[in-house]
PDB file as gemmi writes it, atoms N, CA and C in Angstrom:
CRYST1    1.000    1.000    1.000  90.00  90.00  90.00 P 1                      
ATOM      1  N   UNK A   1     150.425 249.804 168.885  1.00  0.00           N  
ATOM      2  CA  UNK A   1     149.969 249.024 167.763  1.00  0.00           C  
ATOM      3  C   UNK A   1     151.156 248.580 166.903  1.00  0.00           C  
ATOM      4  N   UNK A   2     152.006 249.295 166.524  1.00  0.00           N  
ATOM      5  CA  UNK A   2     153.029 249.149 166.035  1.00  0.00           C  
ATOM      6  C   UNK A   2     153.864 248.300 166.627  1.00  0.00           C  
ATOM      7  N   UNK A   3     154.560 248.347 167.682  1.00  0.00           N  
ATOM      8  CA  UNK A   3     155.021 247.124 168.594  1.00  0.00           C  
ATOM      9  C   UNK A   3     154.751 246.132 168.618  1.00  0.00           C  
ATOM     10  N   UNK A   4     152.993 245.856 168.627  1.00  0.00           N  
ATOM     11  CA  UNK A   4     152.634 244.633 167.996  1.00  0.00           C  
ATOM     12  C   UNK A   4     152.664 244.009 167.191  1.00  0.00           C  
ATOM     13  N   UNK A   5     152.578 244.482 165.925  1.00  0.00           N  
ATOM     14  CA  UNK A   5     152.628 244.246 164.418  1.00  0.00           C  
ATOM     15  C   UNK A   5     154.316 244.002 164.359  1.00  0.00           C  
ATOM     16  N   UNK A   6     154.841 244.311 165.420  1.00  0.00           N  
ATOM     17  CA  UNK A   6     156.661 244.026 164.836  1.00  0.00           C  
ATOM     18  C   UNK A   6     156.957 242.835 165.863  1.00  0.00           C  
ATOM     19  N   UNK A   7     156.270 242.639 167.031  1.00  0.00           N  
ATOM     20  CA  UNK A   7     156.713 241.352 167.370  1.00  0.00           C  
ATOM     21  C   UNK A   7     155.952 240.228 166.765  1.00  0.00           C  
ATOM     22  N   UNK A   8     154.802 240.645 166.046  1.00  0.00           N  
ATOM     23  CA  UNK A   8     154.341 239.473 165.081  1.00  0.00           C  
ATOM     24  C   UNK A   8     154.914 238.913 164.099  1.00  0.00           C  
ATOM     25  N   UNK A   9     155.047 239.581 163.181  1.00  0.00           N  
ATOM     26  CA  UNK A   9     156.084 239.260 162.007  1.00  0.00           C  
ATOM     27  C   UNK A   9     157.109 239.937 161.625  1.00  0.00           C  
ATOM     28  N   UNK A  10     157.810 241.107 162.373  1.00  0.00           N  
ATOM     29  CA  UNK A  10     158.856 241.760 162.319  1.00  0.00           C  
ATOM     30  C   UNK A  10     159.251 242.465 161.540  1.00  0.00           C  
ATOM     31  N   UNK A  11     158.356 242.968 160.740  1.00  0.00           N  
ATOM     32  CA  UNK A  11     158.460 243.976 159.000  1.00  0.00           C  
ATOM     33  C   UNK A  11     159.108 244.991 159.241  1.00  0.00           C  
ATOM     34  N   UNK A  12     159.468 245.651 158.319  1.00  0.00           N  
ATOM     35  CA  UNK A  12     160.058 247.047 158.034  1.00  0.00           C  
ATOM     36  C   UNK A  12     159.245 247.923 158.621  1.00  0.00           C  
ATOM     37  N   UNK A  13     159.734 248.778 159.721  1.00  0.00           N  
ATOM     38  CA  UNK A  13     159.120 250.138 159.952  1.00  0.00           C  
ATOM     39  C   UNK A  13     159.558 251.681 160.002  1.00  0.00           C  
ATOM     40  N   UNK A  14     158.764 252.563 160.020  1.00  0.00           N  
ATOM     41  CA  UNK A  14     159.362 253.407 159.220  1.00  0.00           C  
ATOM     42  C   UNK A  14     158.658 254.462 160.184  1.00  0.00           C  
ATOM     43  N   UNK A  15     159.302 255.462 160.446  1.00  0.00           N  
ATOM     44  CA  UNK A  15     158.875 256.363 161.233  1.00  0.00           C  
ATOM     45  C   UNK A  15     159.037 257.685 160.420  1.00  0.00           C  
ATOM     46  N   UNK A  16     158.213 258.639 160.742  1.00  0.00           N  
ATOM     47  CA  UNK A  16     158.225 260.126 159.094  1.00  0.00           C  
ATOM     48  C   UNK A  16     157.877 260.847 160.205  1.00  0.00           C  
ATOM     49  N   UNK A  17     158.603 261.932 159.806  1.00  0.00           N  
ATOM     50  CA  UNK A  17     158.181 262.981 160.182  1.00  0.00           C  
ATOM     51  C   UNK A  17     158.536 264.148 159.407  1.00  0.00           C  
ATOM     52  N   UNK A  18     157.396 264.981 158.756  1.00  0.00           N  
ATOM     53  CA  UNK A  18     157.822 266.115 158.033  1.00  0.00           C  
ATOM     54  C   UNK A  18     157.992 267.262 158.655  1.00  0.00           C  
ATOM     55  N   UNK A  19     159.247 268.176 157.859  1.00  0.00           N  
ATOM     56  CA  UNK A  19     159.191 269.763 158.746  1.00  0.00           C  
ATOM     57  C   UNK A  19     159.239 270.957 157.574  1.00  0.00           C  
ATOM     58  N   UNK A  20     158.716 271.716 157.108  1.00  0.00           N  
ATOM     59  CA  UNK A  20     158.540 272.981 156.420  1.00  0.00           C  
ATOM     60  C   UNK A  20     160.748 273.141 155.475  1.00  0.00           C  
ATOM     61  N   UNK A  21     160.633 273.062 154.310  1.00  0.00           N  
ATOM     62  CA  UNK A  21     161.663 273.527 153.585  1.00  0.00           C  
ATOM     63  C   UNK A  21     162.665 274.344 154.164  1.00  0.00           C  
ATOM     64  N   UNK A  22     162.076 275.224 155.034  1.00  0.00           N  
ATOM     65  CA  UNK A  22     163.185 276.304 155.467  1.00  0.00           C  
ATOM     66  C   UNK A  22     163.539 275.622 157.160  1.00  0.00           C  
ATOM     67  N   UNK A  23     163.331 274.928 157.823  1.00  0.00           N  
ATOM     68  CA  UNK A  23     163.406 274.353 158.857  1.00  0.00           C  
ATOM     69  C   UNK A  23     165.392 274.339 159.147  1.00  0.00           C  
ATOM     70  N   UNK A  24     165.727 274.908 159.940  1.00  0.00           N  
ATOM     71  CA  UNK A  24     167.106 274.486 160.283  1.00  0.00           C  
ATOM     72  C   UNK A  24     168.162 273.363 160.247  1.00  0.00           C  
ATOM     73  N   UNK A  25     169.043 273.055 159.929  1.00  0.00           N  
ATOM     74  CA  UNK A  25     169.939 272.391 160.288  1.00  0.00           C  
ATOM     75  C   UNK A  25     169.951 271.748 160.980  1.00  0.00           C  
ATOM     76  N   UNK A  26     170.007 272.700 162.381  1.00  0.00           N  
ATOM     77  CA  UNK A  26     170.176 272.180 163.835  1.00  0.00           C  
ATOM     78  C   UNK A  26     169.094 271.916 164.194  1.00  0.00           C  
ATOM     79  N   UNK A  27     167.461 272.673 163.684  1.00  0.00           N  
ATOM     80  CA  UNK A  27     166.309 271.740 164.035  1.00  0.00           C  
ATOM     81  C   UNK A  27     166.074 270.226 163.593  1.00  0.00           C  
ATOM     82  N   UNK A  28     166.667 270.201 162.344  1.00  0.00           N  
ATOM     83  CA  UNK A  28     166.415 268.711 161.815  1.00  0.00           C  
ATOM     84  C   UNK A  28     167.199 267.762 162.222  1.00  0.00           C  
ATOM     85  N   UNK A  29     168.854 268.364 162.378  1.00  0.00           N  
ATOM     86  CA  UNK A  29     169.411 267.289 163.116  1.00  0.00           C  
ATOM     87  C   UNK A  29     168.595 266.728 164.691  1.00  0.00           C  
ATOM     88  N   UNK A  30     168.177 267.748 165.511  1.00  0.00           N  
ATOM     89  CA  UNK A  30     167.625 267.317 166.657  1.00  0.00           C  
ATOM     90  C   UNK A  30     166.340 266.876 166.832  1.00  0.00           C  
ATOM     91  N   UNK A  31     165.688 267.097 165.554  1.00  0.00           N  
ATOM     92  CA  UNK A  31     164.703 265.770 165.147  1.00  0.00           C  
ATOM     93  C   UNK A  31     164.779 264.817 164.512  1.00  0.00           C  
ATOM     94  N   UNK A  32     165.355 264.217 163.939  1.00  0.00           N  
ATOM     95  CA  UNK A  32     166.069 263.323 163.527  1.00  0.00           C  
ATOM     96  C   UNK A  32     166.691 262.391 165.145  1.00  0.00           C  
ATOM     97  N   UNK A  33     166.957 263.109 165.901  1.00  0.00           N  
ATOM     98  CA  UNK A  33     167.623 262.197 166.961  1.00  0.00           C  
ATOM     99  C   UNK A  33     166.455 261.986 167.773  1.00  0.00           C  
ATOM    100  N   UNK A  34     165.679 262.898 168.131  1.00  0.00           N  
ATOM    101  CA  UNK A  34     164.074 262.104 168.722  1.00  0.00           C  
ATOM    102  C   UNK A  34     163.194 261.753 168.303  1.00  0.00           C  
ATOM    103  N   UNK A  35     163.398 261.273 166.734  1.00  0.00           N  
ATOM    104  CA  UNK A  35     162.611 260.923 166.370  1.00  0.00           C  
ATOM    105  C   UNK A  35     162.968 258.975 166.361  1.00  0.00           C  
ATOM    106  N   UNK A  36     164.673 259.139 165.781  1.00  0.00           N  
ATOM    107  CA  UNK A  36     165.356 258.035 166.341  1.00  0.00           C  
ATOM    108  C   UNK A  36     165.157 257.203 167.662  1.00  0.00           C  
ATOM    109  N   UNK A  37     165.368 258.009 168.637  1.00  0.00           N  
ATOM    110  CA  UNK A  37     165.295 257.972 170.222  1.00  0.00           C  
ATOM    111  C   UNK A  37     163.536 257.315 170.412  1.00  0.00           C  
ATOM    112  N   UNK A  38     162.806 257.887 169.673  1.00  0.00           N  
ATOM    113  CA  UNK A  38     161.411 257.415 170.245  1.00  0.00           C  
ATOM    114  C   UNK A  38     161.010 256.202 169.309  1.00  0.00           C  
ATOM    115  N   UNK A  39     161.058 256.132 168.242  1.00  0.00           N  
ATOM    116  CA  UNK A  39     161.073 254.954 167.391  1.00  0.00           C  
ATOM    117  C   UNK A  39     161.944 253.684 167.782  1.00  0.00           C  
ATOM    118  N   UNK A  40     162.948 253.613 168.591  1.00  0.00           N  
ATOM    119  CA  UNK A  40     163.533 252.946 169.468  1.00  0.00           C  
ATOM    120  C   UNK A  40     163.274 252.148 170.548  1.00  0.00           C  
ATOM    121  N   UNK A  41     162.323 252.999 171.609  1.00  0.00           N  
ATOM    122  CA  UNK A  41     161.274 253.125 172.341  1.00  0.00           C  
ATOM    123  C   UNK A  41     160.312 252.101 171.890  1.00  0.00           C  
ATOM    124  N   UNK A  42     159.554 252.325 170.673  1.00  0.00           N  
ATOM    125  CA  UNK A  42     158.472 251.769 170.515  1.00  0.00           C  
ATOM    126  C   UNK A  42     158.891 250.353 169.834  1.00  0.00           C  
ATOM    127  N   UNK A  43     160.033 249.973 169.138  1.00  0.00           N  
ATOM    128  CA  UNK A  43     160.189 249.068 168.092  1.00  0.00           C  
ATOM    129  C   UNK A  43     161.913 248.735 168.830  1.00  0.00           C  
ATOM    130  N   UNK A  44     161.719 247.763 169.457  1.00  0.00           N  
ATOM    131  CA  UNK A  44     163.133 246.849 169.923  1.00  0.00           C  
ATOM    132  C   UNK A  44     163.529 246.731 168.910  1.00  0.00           C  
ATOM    133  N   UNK A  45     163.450 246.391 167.473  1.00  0.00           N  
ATOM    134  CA  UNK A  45     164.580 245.928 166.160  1.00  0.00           C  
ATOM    135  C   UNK A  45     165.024 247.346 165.621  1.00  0.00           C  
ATOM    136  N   UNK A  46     165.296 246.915 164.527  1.00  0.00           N  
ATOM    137  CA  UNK A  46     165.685 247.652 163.436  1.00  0.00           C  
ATOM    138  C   UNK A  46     164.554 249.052 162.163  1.00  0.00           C  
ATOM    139  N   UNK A  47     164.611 249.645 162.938  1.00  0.00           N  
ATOM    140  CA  UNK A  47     163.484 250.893 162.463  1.00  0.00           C  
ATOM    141  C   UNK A  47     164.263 252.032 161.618  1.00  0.00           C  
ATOM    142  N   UNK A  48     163.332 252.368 160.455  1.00  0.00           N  
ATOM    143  CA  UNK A  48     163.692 254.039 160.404  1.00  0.00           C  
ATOM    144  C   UNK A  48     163.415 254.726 160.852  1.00  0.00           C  
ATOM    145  N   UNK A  49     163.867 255.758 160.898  1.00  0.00           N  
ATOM    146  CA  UNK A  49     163.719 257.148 161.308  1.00  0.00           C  
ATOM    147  C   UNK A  49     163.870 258.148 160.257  1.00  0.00           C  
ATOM    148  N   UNK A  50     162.697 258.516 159.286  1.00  0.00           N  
ATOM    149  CA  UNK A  50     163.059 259.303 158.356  1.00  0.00           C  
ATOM    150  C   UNK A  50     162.436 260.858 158.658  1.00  0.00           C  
ATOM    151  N   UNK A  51     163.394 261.782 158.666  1.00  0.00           N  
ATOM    152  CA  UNK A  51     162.598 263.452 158.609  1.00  0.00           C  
ATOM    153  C   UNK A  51     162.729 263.873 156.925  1.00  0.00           C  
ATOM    154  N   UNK A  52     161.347 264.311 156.833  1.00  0.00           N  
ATOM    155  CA  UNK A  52     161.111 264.719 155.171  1.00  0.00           C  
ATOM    156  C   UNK A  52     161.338 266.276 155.457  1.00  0.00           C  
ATOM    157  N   UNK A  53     161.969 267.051 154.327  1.00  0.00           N  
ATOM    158  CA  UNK A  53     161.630 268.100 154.376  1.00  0.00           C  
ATOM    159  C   UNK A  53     160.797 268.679 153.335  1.00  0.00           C  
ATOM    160  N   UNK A  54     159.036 269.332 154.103  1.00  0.00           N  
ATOM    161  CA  UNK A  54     158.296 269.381 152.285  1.00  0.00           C  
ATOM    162  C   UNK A  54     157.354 270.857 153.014  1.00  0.00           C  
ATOM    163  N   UNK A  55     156.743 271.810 152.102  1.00  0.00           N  
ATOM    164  CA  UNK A  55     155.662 272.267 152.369  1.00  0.00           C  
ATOM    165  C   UNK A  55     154.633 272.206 151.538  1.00  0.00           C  
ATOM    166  N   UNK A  56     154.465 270.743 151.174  1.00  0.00           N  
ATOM    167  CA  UNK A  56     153.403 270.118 150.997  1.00  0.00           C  
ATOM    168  C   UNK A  56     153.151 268.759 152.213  1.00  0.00           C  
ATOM    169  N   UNK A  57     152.562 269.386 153.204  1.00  0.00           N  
ATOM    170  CA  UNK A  57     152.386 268.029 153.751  1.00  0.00           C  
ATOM    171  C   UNK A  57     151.646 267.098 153.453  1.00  0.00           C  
ATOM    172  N   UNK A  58     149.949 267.448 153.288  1.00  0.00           N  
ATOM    173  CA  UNK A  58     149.307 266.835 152.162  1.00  0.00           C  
ATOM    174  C   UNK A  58     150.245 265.776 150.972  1.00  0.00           C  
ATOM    175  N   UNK A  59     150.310 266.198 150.178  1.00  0.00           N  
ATOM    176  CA  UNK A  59     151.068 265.963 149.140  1.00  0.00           C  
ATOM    177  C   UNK A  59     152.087 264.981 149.610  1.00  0.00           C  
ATOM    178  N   UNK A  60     152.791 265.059 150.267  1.00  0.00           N  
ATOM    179  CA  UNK A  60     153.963 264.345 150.931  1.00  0.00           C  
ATOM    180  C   UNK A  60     153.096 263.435 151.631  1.00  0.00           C  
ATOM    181  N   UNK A  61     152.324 263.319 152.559  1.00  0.00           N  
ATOM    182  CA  UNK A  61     151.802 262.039 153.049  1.00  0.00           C  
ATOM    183  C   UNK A  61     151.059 261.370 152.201  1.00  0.00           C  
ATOM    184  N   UNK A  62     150.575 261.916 151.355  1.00  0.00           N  
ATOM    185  CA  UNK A  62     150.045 260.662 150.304  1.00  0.00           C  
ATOM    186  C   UNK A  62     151.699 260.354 149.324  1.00  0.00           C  
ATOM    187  N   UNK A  63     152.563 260.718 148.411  1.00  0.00           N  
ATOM    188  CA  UNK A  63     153.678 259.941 148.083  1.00  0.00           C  
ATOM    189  C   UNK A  63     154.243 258.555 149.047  1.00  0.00           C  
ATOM    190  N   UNK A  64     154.467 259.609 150.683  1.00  0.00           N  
ATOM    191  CA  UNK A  64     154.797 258.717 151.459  1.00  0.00           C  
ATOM    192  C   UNK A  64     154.040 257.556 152.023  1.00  0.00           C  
ATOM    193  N   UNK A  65     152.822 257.421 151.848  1.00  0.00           N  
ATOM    194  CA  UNK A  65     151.788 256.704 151.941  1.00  0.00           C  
ATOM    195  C   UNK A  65     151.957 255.369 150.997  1.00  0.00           C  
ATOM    196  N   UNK A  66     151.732 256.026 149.101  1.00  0.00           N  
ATOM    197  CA  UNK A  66     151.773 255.232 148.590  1.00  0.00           C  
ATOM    198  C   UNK A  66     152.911 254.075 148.447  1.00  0.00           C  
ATOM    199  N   UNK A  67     154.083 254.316 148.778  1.00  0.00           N  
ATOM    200  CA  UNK A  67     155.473 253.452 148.907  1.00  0.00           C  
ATOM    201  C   UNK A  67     154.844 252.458 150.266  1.00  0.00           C  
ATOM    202  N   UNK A  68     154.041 252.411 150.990  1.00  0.00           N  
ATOM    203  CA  UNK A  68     153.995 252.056 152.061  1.00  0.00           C  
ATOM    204  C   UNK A  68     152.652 250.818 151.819  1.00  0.00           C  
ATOM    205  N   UNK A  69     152.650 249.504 153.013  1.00  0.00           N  
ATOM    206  CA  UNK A  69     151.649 248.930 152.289  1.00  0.00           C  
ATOM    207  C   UNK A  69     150.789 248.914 153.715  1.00  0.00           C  
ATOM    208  N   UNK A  70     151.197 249.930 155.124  1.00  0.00           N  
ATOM    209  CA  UNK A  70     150.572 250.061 156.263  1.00  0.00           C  
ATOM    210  C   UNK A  70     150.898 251.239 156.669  1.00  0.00           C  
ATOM    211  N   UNK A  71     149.893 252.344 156.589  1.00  0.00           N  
ATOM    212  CA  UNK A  71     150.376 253.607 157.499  1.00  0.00           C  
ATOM    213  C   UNK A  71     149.475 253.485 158.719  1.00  0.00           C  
ATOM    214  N   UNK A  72     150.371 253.906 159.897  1.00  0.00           N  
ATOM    215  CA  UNK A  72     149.132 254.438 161.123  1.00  0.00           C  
ATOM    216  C   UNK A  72     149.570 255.684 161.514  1.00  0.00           C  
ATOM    217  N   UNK A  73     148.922 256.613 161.524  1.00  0.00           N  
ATOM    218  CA  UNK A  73     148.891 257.622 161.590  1.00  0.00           C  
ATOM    219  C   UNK A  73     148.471 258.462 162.715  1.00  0.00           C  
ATOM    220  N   UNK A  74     148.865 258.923 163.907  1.00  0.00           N  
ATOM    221  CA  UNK A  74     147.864 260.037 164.646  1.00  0.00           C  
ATOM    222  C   UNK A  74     147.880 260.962 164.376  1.00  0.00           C  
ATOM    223  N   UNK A  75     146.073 261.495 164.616  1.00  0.00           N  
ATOM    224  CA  UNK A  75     145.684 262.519 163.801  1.00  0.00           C  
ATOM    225  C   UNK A  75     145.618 263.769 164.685  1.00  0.00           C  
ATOM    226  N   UNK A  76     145.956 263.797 166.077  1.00  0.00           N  
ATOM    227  CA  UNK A  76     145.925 264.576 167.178  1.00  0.00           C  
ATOM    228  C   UNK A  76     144.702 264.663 167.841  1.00  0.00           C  
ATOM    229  N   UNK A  77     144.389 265.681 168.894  1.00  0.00           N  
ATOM    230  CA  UNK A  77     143.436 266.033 169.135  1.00  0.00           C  
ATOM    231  C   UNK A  77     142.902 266.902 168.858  1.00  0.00           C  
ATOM    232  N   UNK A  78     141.481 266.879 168.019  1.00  0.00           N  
ATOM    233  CA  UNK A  78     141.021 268.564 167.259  1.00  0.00           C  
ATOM    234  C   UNK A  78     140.672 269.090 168.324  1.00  0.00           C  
ATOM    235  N   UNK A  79     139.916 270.172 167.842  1.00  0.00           N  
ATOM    236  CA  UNK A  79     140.169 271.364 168.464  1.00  0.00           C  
ATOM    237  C   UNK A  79     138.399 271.343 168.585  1.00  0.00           C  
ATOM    238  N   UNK A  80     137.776 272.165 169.190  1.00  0.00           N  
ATOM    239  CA  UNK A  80     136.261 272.435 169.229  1.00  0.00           C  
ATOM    240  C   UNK A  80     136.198 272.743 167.464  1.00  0.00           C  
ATOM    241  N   UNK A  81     134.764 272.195 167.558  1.00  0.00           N  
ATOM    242  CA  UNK A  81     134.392 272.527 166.135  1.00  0.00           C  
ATOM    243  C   UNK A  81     135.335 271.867 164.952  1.00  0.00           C  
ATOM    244  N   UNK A  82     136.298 271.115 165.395  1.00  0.00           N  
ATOM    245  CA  UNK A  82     136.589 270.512 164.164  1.00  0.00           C  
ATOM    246  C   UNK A  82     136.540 268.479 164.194  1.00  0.00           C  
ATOM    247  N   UNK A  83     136.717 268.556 162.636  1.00  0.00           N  
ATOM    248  CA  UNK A  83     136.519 267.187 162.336  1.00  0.00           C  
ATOM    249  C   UNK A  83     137.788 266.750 162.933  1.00  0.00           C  
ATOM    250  N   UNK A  84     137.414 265.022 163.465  1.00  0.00           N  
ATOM    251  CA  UNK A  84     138.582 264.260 163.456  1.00  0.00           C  
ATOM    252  C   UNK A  84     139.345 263.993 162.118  1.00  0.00           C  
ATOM    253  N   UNK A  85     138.446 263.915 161.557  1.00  0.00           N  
ATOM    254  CA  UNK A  85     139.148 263.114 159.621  1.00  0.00           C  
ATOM    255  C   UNK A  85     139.131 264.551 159.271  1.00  0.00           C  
ATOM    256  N   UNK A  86     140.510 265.547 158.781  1.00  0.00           N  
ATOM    257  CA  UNK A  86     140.144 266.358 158.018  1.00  0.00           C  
ATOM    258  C   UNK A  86     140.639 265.966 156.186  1.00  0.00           C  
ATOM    259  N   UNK A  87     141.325 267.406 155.717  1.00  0.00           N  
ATOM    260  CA  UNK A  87     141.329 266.455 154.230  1.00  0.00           C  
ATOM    261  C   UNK A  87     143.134 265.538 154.324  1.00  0.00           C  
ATOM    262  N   UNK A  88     143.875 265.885 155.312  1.00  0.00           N  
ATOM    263  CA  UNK A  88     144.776 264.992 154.826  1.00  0.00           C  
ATOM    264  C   UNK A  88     144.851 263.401 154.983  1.00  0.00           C  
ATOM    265  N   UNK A  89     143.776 263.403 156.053  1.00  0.00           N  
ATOM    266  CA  UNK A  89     143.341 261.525 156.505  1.00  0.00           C  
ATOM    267  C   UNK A  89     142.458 261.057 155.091  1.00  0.00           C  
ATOM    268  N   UNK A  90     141.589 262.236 154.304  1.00  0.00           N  
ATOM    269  CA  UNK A  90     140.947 261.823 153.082  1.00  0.00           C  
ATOM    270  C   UNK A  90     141.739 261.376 151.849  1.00  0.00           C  
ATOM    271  N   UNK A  91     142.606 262.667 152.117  1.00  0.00           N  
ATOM    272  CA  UNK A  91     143.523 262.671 150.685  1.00  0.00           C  
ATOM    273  C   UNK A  91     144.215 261.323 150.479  1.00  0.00           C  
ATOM    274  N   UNK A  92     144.754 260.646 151.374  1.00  0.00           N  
ATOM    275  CA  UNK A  92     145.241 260.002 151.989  1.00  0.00           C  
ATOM    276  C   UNK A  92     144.584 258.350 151.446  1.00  0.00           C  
ATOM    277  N   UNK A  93     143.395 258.113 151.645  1.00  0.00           N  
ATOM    278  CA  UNK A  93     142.307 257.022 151.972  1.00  0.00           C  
ATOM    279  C   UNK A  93     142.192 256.946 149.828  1.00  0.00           C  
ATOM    280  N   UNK A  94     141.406 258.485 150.058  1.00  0.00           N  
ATOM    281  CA  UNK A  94     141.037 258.262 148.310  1.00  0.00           C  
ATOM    282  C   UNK A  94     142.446 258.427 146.857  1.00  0.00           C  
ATOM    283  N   UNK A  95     143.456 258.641 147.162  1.00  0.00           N  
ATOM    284  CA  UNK A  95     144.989 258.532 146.426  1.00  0.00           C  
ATOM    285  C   UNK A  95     145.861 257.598 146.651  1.00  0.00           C  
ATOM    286  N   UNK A  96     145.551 256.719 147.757  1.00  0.00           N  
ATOM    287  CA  UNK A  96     146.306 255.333 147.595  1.00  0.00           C  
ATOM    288  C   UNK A  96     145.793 253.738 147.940  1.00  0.00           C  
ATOM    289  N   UNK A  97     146.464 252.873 147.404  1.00  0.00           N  
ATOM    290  CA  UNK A  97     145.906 252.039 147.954  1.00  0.00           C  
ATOM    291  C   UNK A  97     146.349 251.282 148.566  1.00  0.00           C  
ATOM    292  N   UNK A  98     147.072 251.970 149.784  1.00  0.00           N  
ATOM    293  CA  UNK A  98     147.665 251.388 151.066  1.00  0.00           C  
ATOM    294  C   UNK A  98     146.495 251.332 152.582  1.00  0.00           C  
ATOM    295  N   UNK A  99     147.015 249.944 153.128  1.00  0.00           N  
ATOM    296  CA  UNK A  99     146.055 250.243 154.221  1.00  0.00           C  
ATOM    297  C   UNK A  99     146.390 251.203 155.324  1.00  0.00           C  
ATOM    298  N   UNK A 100     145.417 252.205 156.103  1.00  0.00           N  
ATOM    299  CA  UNK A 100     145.494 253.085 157.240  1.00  0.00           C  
ATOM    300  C   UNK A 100     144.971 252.735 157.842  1.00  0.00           C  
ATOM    301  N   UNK A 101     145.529 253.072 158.864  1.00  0.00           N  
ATOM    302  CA  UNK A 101     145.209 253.457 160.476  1.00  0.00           C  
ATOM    303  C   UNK A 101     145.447 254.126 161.194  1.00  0.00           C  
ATOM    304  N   UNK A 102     144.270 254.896 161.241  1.00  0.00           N  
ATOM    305  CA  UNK A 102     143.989 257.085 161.772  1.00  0.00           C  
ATOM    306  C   UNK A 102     143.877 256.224 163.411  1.00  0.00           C  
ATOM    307  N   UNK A 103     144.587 256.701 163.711  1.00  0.00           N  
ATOM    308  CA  UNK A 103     144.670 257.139 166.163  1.00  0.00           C  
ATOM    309  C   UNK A 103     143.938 258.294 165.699  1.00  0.00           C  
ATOM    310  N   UNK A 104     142.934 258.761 166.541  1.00  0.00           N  
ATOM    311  CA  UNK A 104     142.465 260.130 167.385  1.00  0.00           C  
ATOM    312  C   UNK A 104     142.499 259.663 168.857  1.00  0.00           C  
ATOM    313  N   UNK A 105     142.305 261.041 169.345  1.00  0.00           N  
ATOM    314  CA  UNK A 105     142.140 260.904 170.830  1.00  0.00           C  
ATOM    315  C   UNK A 105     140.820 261.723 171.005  1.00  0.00           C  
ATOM    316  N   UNK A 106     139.243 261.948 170.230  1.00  0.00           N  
ATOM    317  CA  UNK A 106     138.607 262.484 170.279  1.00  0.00           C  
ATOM    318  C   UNK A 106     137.393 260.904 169.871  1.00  0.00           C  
TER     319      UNK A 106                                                      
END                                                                             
């Protein structure tokens, strides 16, 4: 989806990925490079690659949300018994007013 939207009109994209405050050095540098490496992959131009470090993820995807005027988001695959939308796809929807777009694979 993203690929598309960049050979259409070629906007700014931005790739996030958050990891927990205490997260390593050497873990973040080596996410940071696949996160680079795969955002690359998906987007022939000029992309970010940003790693946040927060343990608020919640919290952090709506800030990072609101700066944004398109998030798409995958939400994974739940698990038995759970919702596809839990509260961070909500938190998300009702704290900003950027447009989303939740991927599941359920």
């Amino acid at each position: 989806m993203a690929a598309s939207l960049w050979r259409a009109s070629q906007p700014d994209i931005t790739f996030l990925q958050i990891l927990p405050t205490n997260t390593s050095n050497e873990k973040v540098r080596k996410s940071q490079k696949d996160l680079s490496r795969f955002s690359g992959r998906i987007i022939p131009g000029k992309t970010e690659a940003r790693i946040v470090l927060s343990d608020d993820v919640k919290g952090e995807l709506v800030r990072q949300t609101a700066e944004h005027d398109l998030v798409i988001m995958g939400l994974g695959k739940p698990g038995p018994n759970e919702k596809a939308f839990g509260s961070i796809p909500l938190s998300m929807a009702e704290e900003t007013n950027s447009a989303l777009i939740f991927i599941s694979n359920k």
